[in-house]
NUKE-858440 format. One record per residue (C-alpha): residue number from 1; residue in one letter; x, y, z. Coordinates in nm, 2 decimals. Each point is the difference from the previous one (the first is absolute). Example, Ala and Ser with C-alpha at 12.3 -4.5 7.8 and 13.67 -1.06 7.14 Angstrom:
<nodes>
(1; 'a'; (1.23; -0.45; 0.78)) (2; 's'; (0.14; 0.34; -0.07)) 
</nodes>
This chain:
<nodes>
(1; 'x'; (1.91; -3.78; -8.75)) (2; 'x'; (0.34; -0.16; -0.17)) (3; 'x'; (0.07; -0.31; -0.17)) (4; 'x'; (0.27; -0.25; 0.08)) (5; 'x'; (0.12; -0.32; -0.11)) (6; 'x'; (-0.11; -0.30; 0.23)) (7; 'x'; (0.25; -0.37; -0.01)) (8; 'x'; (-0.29; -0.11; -0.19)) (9; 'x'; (0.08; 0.20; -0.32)) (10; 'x'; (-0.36; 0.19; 0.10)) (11; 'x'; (-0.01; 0.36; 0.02)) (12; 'x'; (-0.16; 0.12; 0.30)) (13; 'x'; (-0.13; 0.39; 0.17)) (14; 'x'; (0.13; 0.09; 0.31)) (15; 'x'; (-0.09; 0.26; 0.24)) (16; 'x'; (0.18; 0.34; -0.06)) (17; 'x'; (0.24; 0.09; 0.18)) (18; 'x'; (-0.03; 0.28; 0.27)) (19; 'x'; (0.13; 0.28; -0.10)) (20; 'x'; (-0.22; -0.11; -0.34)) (21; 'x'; (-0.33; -0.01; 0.22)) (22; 'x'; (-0.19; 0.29; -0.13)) (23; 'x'; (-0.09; 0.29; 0.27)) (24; 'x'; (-0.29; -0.05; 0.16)) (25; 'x'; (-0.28; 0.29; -0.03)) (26; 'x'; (-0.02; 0.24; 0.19)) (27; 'x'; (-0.26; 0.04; 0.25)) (28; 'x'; (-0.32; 0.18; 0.00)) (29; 'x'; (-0.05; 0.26; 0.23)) (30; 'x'; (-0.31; 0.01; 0.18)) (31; 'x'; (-0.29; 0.23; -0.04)) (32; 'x'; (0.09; 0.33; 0.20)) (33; 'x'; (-0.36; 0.09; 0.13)) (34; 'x'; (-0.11; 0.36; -0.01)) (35; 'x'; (0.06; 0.25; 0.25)) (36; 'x'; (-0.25; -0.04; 0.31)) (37; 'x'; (-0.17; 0.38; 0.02)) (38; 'x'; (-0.05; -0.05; 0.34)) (39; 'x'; (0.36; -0.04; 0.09)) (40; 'x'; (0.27; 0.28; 0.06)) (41; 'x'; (0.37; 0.00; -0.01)) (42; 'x'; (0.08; 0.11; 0.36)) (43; 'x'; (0.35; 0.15; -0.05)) (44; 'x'; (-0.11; 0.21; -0.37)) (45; 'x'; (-0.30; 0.25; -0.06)) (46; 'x'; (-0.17; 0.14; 0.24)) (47; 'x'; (0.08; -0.15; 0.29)) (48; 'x'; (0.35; 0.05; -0.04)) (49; 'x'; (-0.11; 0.39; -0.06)) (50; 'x'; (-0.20; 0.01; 0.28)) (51; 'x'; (0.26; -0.16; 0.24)) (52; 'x'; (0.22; 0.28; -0.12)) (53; 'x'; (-0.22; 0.28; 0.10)) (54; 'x'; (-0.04; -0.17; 0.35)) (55; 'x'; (0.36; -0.07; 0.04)) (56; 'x'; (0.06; 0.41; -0.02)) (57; 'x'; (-0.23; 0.09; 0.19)) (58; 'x'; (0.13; -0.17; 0.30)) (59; 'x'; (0.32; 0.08; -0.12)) (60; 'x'; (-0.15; 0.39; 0.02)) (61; 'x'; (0.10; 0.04; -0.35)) (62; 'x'; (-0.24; 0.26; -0.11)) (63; 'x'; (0.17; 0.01; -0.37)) (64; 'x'; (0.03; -0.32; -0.02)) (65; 'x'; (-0.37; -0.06; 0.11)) (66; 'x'; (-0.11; 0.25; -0.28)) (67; 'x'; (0.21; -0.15; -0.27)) (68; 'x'; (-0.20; -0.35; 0.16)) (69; 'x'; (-0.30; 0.13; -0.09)) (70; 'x'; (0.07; 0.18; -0.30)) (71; 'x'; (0.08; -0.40; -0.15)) (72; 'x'; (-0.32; -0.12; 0.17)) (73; 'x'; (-0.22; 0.29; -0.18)) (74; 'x'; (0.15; -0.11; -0.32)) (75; 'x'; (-0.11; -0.33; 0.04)) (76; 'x'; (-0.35; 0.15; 0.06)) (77; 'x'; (0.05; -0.15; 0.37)) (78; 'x'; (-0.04; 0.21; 0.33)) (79; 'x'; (-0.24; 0.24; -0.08)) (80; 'x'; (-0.25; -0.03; 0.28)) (81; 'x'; (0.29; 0.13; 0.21)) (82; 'x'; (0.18; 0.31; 0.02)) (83; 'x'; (0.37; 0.09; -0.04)) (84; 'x'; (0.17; -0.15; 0.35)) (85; 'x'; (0.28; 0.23; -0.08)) (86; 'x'; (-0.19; 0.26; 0.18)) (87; 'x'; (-0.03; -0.17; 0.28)) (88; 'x'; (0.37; -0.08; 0.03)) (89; 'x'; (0.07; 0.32; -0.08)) (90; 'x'; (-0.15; 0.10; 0.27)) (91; 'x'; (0.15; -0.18; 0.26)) (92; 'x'; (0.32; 0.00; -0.08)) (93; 'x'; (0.02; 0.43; -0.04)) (94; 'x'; (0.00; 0.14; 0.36)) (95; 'x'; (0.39; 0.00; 0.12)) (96; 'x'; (-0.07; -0.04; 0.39)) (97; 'x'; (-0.06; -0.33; 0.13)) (98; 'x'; (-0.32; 0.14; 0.23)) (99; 'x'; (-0.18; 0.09; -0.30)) (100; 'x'; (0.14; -0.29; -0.21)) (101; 'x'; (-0.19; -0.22; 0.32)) (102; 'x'; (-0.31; 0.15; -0.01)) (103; 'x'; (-0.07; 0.00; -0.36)) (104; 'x'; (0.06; -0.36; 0.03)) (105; 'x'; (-0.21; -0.08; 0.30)) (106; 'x'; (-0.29; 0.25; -0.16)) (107; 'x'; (0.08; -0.24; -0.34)) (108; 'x'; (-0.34; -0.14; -0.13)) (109; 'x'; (-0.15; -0.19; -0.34)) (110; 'x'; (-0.13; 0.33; -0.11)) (111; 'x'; (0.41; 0.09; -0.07)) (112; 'x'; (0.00; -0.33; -0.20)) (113; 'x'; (-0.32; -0.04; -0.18)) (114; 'x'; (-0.10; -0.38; -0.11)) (115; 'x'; (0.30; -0.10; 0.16)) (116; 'x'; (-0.02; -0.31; 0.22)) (117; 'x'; (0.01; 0.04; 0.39)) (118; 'x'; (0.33; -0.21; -0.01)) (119; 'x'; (0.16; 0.26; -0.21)) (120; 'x'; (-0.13; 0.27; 0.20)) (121; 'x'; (0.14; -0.17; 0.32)) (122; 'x'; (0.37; -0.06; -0.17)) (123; 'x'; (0.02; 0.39; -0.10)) (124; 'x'; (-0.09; 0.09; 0.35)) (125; 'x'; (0.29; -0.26; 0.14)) (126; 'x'; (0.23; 0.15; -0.26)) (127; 'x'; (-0.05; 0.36; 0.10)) (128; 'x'; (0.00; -0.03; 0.35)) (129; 'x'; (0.32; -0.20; 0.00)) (130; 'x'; (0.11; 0.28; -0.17)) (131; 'x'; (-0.13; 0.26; 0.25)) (132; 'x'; (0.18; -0.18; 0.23)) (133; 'x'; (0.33; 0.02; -0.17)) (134; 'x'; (-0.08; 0.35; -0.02)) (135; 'x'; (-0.10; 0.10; 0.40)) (136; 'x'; (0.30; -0.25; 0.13)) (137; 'x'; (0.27; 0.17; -0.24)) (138; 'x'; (-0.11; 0.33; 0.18)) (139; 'x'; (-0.05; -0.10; 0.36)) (140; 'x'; (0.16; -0.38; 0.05)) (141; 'x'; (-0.24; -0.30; 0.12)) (142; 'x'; (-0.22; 0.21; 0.22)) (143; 'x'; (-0.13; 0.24; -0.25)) (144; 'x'; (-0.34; 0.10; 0.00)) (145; 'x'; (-0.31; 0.16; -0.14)) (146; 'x'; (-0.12; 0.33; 0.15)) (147; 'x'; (-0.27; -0.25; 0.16)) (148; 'x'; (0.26; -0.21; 0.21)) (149; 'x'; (-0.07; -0.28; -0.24)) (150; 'x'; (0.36; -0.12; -0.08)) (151; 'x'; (0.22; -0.13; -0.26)) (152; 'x'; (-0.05; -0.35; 0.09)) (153; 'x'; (-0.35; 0.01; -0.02)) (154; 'x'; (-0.01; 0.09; -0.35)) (155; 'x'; (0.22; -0.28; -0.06)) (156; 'x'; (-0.24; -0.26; 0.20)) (157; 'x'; (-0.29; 0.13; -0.21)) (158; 'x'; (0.15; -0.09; -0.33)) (159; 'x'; (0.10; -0.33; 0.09)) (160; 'x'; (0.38; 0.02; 0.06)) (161; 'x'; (-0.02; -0.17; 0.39)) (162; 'x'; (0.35; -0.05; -0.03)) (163; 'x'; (0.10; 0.43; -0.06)) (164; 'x'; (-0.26; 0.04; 0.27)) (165; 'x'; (0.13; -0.15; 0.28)) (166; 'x'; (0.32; 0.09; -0.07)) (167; 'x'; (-0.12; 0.39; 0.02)) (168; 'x'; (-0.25; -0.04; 0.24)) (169; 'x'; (0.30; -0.18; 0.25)) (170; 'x'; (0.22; 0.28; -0.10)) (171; 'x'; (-0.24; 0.25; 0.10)) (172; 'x'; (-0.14; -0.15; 0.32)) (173; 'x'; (0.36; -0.03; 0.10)) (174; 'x'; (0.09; 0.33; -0.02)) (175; 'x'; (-0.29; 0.12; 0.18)) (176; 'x'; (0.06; -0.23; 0.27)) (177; 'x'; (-0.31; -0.20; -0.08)) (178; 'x'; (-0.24; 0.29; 0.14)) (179; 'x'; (-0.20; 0.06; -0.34)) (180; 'x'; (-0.29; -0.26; 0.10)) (181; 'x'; (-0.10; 0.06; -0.40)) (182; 'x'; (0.34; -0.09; -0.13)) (183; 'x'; (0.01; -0.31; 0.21)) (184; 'x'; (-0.32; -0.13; -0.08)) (185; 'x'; (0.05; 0.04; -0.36)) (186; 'x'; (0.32; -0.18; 0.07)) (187; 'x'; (-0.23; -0.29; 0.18)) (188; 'x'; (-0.19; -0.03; -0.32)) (189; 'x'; (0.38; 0.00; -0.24)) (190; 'x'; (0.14; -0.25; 0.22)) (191; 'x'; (-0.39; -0.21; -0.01)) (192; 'x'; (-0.03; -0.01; -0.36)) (193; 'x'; (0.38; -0.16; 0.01)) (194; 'x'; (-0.11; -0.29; 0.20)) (195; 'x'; (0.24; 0.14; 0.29)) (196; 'x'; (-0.32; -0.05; 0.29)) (197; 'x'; (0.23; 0.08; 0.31)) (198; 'x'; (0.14; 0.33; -0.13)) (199; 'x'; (-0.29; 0.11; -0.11)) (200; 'x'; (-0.21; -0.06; 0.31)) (201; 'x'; (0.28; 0.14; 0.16)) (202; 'x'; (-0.07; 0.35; -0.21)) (203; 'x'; (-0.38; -0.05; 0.09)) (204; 'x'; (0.06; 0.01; 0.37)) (205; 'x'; (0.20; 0.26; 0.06)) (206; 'x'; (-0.15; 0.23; -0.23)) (207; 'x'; (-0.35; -0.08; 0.24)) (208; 'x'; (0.23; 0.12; 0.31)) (209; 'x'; (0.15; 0.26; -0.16)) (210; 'x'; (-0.33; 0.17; -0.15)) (211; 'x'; (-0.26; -0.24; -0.13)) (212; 'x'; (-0.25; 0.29; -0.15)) (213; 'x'; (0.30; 0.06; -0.26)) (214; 'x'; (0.00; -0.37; -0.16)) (215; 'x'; (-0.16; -0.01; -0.32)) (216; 'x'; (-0.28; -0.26; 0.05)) (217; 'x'; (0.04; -0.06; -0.38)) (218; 'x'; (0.30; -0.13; -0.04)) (219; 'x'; (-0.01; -0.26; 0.30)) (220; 'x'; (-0.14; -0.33; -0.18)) (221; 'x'; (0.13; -0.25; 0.18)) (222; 'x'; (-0.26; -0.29; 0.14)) (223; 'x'; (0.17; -0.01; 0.35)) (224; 'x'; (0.01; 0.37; 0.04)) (225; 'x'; (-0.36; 0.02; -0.11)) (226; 'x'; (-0.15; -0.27; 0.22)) (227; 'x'; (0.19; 0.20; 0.28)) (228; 'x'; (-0.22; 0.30; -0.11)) (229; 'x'; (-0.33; -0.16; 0.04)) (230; 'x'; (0.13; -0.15; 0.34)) (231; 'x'; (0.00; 0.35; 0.13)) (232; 'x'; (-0.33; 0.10; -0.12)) (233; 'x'; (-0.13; -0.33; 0.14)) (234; 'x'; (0.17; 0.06; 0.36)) (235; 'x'; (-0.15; 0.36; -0.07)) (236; 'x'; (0.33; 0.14; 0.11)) (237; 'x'; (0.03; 0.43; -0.02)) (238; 'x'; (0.20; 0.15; -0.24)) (239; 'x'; (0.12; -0.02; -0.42)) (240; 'x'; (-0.05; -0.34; -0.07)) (241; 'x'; (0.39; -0.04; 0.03)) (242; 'x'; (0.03; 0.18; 0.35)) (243; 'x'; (0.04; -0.41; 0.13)) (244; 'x'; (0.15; -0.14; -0.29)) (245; 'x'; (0.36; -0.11; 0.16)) (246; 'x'; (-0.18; -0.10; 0.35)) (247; 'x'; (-0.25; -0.21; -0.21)) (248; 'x'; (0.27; -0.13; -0.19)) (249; 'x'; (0.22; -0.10; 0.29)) (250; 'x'; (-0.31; -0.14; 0.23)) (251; 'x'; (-0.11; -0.22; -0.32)) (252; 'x'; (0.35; -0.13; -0.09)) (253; 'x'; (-0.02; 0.17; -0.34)) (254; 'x'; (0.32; 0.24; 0.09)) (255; 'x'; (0.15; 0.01; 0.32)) (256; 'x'; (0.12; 0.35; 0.11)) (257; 'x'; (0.38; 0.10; -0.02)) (258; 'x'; (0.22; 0.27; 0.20)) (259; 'x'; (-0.16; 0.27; -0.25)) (260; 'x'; (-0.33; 0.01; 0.24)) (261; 'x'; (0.26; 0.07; 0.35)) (262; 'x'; (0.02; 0.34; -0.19)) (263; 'x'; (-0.29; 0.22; 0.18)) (264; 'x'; (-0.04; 0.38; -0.11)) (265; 'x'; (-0.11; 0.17; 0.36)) (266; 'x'; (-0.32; 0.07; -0.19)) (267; 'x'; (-0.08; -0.35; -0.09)) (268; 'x'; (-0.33; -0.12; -0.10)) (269; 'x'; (-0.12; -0.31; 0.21)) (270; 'x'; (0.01; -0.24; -0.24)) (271; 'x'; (0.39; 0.14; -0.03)) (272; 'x'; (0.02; -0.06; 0.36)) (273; 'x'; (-0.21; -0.32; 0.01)) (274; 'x'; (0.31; -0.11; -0.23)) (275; 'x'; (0.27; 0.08; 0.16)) (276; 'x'; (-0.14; -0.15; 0.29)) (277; 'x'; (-0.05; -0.33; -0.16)) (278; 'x'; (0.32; -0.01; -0.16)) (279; 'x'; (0.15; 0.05; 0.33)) (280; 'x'; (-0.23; -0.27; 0.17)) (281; 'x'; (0.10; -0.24; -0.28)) (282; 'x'; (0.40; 0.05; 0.02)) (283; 'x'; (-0.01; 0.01; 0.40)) (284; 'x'; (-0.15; -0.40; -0.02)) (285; 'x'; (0.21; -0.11; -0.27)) (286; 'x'; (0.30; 0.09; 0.23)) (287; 'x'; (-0.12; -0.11; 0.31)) (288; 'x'; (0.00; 0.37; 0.16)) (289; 'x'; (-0.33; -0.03; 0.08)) (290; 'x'; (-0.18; -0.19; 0.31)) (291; 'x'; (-0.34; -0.12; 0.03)) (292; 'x'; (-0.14; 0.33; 0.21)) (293; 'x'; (0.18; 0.19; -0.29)) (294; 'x'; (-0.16; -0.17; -0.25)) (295; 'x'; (-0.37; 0.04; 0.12)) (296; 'x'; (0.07; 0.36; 0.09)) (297; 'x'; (0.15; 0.13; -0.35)) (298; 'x'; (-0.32; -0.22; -0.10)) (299; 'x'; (-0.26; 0.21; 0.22)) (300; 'x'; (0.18; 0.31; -0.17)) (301; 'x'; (-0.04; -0.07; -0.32)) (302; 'x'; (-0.35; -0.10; 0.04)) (303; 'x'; (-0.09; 0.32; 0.16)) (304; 'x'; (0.21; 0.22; -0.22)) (305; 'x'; (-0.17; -0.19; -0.38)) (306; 'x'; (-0.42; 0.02; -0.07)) (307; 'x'; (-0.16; -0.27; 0.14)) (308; 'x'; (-0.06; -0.19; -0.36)) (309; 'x'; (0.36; -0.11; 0.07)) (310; 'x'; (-0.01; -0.16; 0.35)) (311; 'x'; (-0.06; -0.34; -0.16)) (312; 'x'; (0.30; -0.05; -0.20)) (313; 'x'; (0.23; 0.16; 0.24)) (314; 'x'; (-0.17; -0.26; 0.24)) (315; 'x'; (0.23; -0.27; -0.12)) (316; 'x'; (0.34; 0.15; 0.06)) 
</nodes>
């Protein structure tokens, strides 16, 4: 406070002027609670350690994996499983892509003990992309195993959809689509894409090309599947695929393209059944055929497929 003279002669206090003001104190800081044992810092210890050793071992690091666990062991973490390293190791040492692919398909937990199936499953994508890399360097697109099993399967198992159409395309291309395999595995690629025309497509014409060759595995879609169980309901003859493009094309699921005109002189009769359909359906959408015509390419077909179809070509 300061004194000053008021017109009254008195003396008075006034208030003090700012920069006279004395500093306020300074605040308290709050109580900083103790460290909750149950609560981990996510990106330091040992969960930063153990993402380490997981990053190389998808990476196929095998030193790096080592060093990985090496730091874990000195934390007195990660001893209930073994050294992964071996396990990389192993994968990563044969030099030609066949073996490379079947030491990854033959890939199992005991490899990677304690590790989690996850982890398992990533290796396996990691080393049979690179098994791919591999077999294509050596043999373009359409390599493949000793088994027929090609490149773009190997790519499909891992996950990649994208490489495996691409290869599988490339490869049922240059065989002039007449590997039934290839093109079913293709089906399954182009499926998994969301691309349902292309890969129905791929279905049927691998079922008239040679329908005990596609892989019953690797054909998941719903469609294709209830087409399956029409044709043990009809109790039709055959691989459960023999009618699979005349199914599709009688139940509007696929109709059948130019592909099925193409008759081997050896044909099967669900090749021929086909070819006849196809023919039926392209004469009426162009007029070329007249009302004797079309009961009489009816009566032939009906002859020519097992009885368990008469009903749905009944319609036509």
């Amino acid at each position: 406070m300061a004194e000053q003279l008021t017109i009254l002669g008195l003396w008075e206090r006034s208030a003090p002027e700012a920069d006279q003001a004395p500093s306020p104190p300074p605040p308290v800081a709050p109580p900083v609670p103790p460290p909750d044992p149950r609560q981990h810092d996510l990106l330091d210890g040992p969960h930063l350690l153990r993402f380490k050793l997981e990053e190389a071992c998808v990476a196929l690091d095998a030193a790096a994996v080592r060093v990985a666990h090496a730091n874990l062991l000195a934390r007195s973490i990660g001893q209930t499983w073994g050294d992964w390293g071996d396990g990389v190791a192993w994968l990563v040492e044969p030099a030609s892509g066949e073996e490379s692919a079947q030491r990854a398909l033959s890939l199992t937990a005991l490899h990677f003990p304690g590790a989690p199936r996850f982890l398992v499953e990533q290796v396996r994508g990691a080393a049979l992309r690179r098994a791919v890399q591999q077999l294509t360097a050596a043999g373009g697109p359409g390599a493949a195993l000793s088994d027929g099993r090609p490149a773009g399967l190997l790519a499909l198992i891992a996950g990649d959809f994208v490489l495996a159409r691409a290869l599988l395309a490339a490869a049922c291309d240059a065989s002039g689509h007449s590997n039934a395999m290839w093109l079913g595995y293709l089906g399954e690629a182009s499926w998994r894409l969301g691309e349902w025309f292309a890969a129905m497509q791929c279905w049927c014409r691998a079922s008239l090309v040679d329908p005990s060759r596609i892989d019953p595995a690797w054909v998941t879609a719903a469609p294709v599947l209830e087409l399956l169980d029409l044709h043990d309901e009809l109790e039709l003859t055959g691989t459960p695929f023999s009618y699979l493009a005349v199914l599709a094309d009688l139940r509007g699921k696929h109709p059948l393209d130019d592909f099925a005109l193409e008759v081997p002189a050896s044909a099967s009769v669900p090749r021929r059944l086909a070819a006849l359909l196809r023919a039926y359906r392209r004469d009426r959408a162009s007029g070329a055929l007249d009302e004797s015509g079309r009961i009489e390419a009816k009566r032939v077909m009906a002859r020519l497929g097992p009885p368990g179809l008469r009903e749905l070509l009944r319609p036509l």
